[in-house]
C-alpha positions, 0 to 999 in steps of 0.5 A: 452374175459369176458365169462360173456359179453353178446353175440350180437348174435340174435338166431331165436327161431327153429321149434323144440327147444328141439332137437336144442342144440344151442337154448338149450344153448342160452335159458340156457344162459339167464336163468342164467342171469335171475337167478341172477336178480332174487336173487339180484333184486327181493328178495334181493333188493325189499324184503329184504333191502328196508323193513330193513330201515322200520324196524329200523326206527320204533324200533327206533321211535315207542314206543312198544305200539305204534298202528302202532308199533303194526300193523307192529309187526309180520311183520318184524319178524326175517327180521334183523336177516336174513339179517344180515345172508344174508350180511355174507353169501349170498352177501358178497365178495367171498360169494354164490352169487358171486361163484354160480350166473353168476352176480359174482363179479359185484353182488352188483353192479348191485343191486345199480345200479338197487336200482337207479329205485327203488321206493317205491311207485311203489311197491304197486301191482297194481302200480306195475301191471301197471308199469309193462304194466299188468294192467291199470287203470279202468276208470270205477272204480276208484282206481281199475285196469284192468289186460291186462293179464286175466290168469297170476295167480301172479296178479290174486291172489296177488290182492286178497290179496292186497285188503284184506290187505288194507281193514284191515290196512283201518279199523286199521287207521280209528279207530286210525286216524279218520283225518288227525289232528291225523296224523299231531299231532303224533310226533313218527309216524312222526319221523319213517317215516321221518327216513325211508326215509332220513336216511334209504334211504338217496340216494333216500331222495330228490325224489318226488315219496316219499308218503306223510304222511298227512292224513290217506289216505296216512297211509294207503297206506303206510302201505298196501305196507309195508305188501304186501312187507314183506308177499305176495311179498316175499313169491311170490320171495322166497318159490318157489326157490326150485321147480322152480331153483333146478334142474340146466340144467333147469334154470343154475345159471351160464354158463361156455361156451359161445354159440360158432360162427362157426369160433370158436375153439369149433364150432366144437366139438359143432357139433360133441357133442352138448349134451356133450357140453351143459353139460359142459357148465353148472355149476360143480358138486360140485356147482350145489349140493351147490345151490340145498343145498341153493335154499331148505333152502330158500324155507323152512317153519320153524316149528314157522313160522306165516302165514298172517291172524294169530295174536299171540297176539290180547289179546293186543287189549282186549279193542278194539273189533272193532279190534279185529273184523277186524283182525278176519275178515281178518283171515277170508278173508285169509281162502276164498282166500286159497279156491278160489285160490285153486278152479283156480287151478282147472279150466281147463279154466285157462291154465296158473295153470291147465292142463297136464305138468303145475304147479298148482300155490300155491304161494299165497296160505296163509297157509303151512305145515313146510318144503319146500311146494312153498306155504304159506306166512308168515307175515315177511321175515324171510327167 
């Protein structure tokens, strides 16, 4: 039998299920599966590889000084970079996700079978929220929706940065493309996202869920999930790794031993030692310390890294005040929402980030000192 064929076994949840070691062991189980999903379908998959199409289309078509070229800028900062370092190292045949992750050799298998159901007009957050079963659409509210989940902290503080986003990119269209002339008559941003599409995504280039591109409604859009992809959706997926799957009994990358049936033959060593065999059931030594090692490195803040709200370079728009007005007024809206988030941290109502044994979630949190924090989000993927 495959060791990594899912067991059909229903395990009805104990009484008491931290002295329960066969629940401890089918919950271990499904972390490890959850673990792998986690990396190949939510970070590489919907981060990583579907902005990689973007990025290139736009070096290949949006001229330097291009104000859409300029908006993306700092975000796709480093994104080739470390995704050619990703397909080296991370998901190559034989490589840490295949040796460490219980998806093993079925690893990039999975992510195109998942990348089938992708779509990018799903990945906008409220969309997202609503697929989802989270939100709905408020009726009484147009383009707004209702969460179904009043404490569940990712949609509670990504909305806010969602919304922040989209006011900037409305403000930085608006003055570049006051109608949809502008939009229509613009050859390179009409070659970037006829490229992005059906050659970068060239598999999924006949779906109708594809955006149009016609008015600047729809750049908007658009571009508003773009950067909610590269900042805030990545940092949600990638700077928490550390603290939240680095200490491996807890949340295992991979089992070695299969919760066992009472006719199997290590039912009854099981019995005699349910402690020692949940341990040795859980991923060796040697590999639990490499996955500590990798989870840390891609929890970490470099020393350069640039947080959403920062712009390096707005001299470039020296002529444009009311741009330059926007992006102060964003950077702004950052600092507001870093309080806000922090001042939910502290509201014991909120019993999902505040109070004894939980976590208070940092995640959204724009800024961060260097190092490895489970805050901060940079402008790009970068790591």
């Amino acid at each position: 039998m495959n060791p990594y064929t899912p067991t059909k076994r229903v395990i009805t949840p104990p009484v008491d299920a931290t002295t329960c070691w066969q629940w401890q062991l089918a919950k271990a189980h499904v972390c490890s599966n959850d673990s792998g999903a986690h990396e190949l379908i939510q970070h590489w998959l919907r981060t990583h590889a579907c902005m990689e199409p973007f990025i290139i289309a736009a070096r290949r078509n949006l001229s330097a000084m291009h104000p859409i070229h300029k908006l993306l800028h700092p975000h796709m900062r480093y994104t080739l970079d470390i995704n050619a370092r990703a397909r080296e190292l991370l998901i190559s045949a034989d490589g840490i996700i295949e040796s460490l992750f219980s998806t093993k050799e079925c690893s990039m298998e999975i992510t195109s079978f998942a990348y089938k159901n992708w779509r990018f007009d799903m990945e906008a957050l409220p969309a997202d929220l609503i697929r989802r079963g989270i939100a709905e659409a408020d009726p009484t509210e147009p383009h707004s929706i209702k969460l179904l989940i009043e404490d569940y902290p990712y949609a509670n503080d990504g909305l806010l940065i969602w919304s922040a986003i989209e006011r900037l990119v409305k403000d930085y269209v608006n003055y570049y493309y006051p109608d949809s002339a502008r939009i229509q008559s613009d050859p390179e941003l009409n070659a970037w996202y006829y490229e992005s599409i059906n050659v970068g995504h060239a598999d999924l280039r006949h779906e109708t869920w594809w955006p149009k591109l016609s008015t600047p409604e729809d750049l908007v859009s658009i571009l508003t999930t773009l950067i909610w992809i590269s900042s805030a959706k990545h940092a949600a997926v990638n700077f928490g790794q550390y603290h939240h799957g680095a200490y491996v009994p807890i949340r295992p990358s991979y089992m070695r031993r299969l919760v066992p049936e009472e006719d199997d033959p290590d039912y009854p060593s099981f019995v005699s030692d349910p402690e020692g065999y949940f341990l040795s059931s859980l991923p060796s030594l040697k590999d639990m310390t490499v996955l500590m090692s990798v989870l840390n490195i891609l929890s970490t803040h470099s020393a350069d890294e640039e947080y959403l709200g920062d712009r390096k370079e707005l001299s470039t728009w020296k002529g444009n005040p009311e741009i330059i007005k926007a992006f102060n007024r964003f950077s702004t809206e950052m600092k507001a929402i870093e309080k806000e988030i922090e001042k939910r941290n502290n509201d014991p109502e909120l019993r999902n980030r505040c109070g004894a044994g939980v976590s208070p979630y940092q995640l959204l949190v724009p800024s961060s000192e260097p190092g490895v924090s489970c805050r901060g989000v940079p402008n790009s993927i970068s790591i």
